[in-house]
LOTORLO-704594 format. One record per residue: residue number from 0; residue in three letters; x, y, z of N, C-alpha, C in turn. Coordinates in steps of 0.1 Angstrom, whole numbers. Atoms other than C-alpha are relative to their C-alpha. Example, Ala and Ser with C-alpha at 12.3 -4.5 7.8 and 13.67 -1.06 7.14 Angstrom:
# LOTORLO-704594
[rec 0; ALA; [9; -12; 0]; [123; -45; 78]; [9; 12; 0]]
[rec 1; SER; [-9; -11; 0]; [137; -11; 71]; [-8; 11; 8]]
//
This chain:
# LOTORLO-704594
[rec 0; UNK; [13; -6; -1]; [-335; -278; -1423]; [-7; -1; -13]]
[rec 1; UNK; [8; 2; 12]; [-364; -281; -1447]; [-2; 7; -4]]
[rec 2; UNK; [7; -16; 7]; [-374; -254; -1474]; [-13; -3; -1]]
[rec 3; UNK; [10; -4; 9]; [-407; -243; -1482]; [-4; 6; -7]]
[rec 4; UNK; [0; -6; 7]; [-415; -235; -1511]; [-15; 7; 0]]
[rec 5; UNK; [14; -4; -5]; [-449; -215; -1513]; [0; 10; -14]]
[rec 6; UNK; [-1; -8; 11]; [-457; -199; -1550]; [-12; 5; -6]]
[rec 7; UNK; [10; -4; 1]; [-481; -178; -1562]; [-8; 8; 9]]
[rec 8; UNK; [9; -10; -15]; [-492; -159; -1529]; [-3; 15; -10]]
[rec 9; UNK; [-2; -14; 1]; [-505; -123; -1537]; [5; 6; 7]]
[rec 10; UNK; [-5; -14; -8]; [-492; -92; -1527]; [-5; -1; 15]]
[rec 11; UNK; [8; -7; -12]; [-519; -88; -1505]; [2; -14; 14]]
[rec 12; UNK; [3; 10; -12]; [-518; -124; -1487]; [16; 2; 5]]
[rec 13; UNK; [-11; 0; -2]; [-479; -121; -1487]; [3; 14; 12]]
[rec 14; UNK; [-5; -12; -12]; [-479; -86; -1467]; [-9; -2; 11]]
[rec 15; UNK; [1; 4; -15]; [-503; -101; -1439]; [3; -11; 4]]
[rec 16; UNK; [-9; 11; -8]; [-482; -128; -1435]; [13; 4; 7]]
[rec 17; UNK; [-11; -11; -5]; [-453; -105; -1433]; [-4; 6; 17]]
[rec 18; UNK; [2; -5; -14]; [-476; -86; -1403]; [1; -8; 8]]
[rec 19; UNK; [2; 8; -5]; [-484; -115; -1391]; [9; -8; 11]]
[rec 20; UNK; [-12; 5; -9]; [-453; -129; -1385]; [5; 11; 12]]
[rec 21; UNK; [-7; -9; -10]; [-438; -99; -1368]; [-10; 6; 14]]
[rec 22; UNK; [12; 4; -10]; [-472; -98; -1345]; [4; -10; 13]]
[rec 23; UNK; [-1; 7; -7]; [-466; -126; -1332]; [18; -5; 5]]
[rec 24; UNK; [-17; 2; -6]; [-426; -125; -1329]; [6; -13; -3]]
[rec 25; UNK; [-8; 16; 10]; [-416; -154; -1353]; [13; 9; -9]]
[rec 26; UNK; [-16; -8; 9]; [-379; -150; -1365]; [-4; -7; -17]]
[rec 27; UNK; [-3; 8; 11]; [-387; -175; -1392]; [-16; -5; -4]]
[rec 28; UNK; [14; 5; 5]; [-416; -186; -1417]; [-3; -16; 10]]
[rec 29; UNK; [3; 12; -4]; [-413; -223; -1397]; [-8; 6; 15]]
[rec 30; UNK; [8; -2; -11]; [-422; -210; -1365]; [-14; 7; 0]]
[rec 31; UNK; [7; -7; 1]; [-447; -186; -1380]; [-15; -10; 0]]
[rec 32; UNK; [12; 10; 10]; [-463; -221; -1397]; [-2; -6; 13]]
[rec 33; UNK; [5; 13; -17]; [-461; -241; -1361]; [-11; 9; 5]]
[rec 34; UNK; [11; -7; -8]; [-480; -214; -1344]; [-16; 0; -9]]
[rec 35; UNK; [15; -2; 12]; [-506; -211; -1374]; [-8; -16; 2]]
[rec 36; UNK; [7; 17; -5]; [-508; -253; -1370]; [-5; 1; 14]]
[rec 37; UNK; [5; -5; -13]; [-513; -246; -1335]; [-10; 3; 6]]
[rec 38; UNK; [11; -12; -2]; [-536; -220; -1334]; [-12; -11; -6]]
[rec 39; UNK; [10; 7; 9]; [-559; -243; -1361]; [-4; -11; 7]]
[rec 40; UNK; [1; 14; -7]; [-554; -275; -1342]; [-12; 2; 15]]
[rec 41; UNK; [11; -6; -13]; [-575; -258; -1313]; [-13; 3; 1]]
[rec 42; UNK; [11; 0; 5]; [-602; -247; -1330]; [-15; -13; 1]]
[rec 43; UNK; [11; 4; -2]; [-637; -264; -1323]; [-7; -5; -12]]
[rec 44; UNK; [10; 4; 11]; [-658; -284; -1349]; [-13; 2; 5]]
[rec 45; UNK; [16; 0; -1]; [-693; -273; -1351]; [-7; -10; -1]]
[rec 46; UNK; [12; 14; 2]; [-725; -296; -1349]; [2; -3; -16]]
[rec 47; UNK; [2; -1; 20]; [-729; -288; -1390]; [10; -8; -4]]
[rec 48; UNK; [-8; 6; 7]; [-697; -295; -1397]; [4; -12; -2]]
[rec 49; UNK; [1; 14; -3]; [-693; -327; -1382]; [-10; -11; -11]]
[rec 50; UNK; [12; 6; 8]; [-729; -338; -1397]; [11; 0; -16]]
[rec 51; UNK; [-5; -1; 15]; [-712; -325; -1436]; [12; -13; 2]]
[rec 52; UNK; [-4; 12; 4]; [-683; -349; -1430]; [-3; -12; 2]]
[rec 53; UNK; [6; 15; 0]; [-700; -379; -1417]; [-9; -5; -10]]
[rec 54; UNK; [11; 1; 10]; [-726; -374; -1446]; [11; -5; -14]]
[rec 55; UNK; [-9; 4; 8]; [-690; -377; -1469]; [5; -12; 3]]
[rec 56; UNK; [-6; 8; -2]; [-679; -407; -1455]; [-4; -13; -8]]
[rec 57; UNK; [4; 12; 7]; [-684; -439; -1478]; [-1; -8; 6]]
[rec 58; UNK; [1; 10; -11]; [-693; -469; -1463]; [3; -15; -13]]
[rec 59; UNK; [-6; 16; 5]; [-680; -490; -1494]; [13; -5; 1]]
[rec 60; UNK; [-16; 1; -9]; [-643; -486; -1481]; [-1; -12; 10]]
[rec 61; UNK; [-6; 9; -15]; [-635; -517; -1463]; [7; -3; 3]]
[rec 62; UNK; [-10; 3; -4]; [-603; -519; -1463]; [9; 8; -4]]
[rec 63; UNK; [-11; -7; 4]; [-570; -505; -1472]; [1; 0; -19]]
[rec 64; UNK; [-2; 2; 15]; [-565; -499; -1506]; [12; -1; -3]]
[rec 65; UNK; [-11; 5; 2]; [-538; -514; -1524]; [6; 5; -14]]
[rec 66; UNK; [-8; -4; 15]; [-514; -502; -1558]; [-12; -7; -9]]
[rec 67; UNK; [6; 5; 14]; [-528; -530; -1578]; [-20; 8; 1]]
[rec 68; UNK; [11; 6; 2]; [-563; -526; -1572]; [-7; 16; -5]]
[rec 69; UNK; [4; -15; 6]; [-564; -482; -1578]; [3; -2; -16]]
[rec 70; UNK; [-7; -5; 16]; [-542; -487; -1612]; [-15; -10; -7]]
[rec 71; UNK; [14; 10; 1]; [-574; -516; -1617]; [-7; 11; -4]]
[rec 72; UNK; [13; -8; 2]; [-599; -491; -1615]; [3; 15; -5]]
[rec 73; UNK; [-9; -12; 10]; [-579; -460; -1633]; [-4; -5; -13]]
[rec 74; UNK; [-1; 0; 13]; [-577; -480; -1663]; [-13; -8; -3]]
[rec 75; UNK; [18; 2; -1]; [-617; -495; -1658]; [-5; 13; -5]]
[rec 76; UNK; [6; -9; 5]; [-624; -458; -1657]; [5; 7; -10]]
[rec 77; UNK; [-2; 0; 16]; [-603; -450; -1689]; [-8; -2; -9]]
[rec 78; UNK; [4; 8; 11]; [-616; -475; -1709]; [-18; 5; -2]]
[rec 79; UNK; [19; -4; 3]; [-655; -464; -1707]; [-3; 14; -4]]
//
């Protein structure tokens, strides 16, 4: 089985995750996280939000990008 590791939580996020879990009657943080994926995956996108990501979408992406062609333009935007 897989660990997760999770570092840095507060107090405060850490004890309603604690409620959280026992709310919902999860033995284990995995099942705690399926139901949380779950629960999210269900949720509804608003008109807005929609609009905000289609407004982020590039339209100079045409294809896949490839190793060589990121480390290319890493060391383009170094050099200037």
């Amino acid at each position: 089985m897989t660990t997760i590791l999770v570092k840095n939580v507060s107090s405060r996020l850490d004890k309603e995750l604690r409620k959280l879990k026992v709310e919902l009657g999860c033995r284990t943080w995995a099942e705690l996280l399926a139901k949380l994926v779950e629960y999210e995956g269900g949720r509804e996108l608003g008109e807005d939000r929609l609009r905000e990501m289609k407004a982020g979408v590039s339209t100079k992406w045409v294809g896949r990008p490839s190793v060589l062609e990121d480390v290319g333009k890493s060391r383009r935007h170094g050099a200037s």
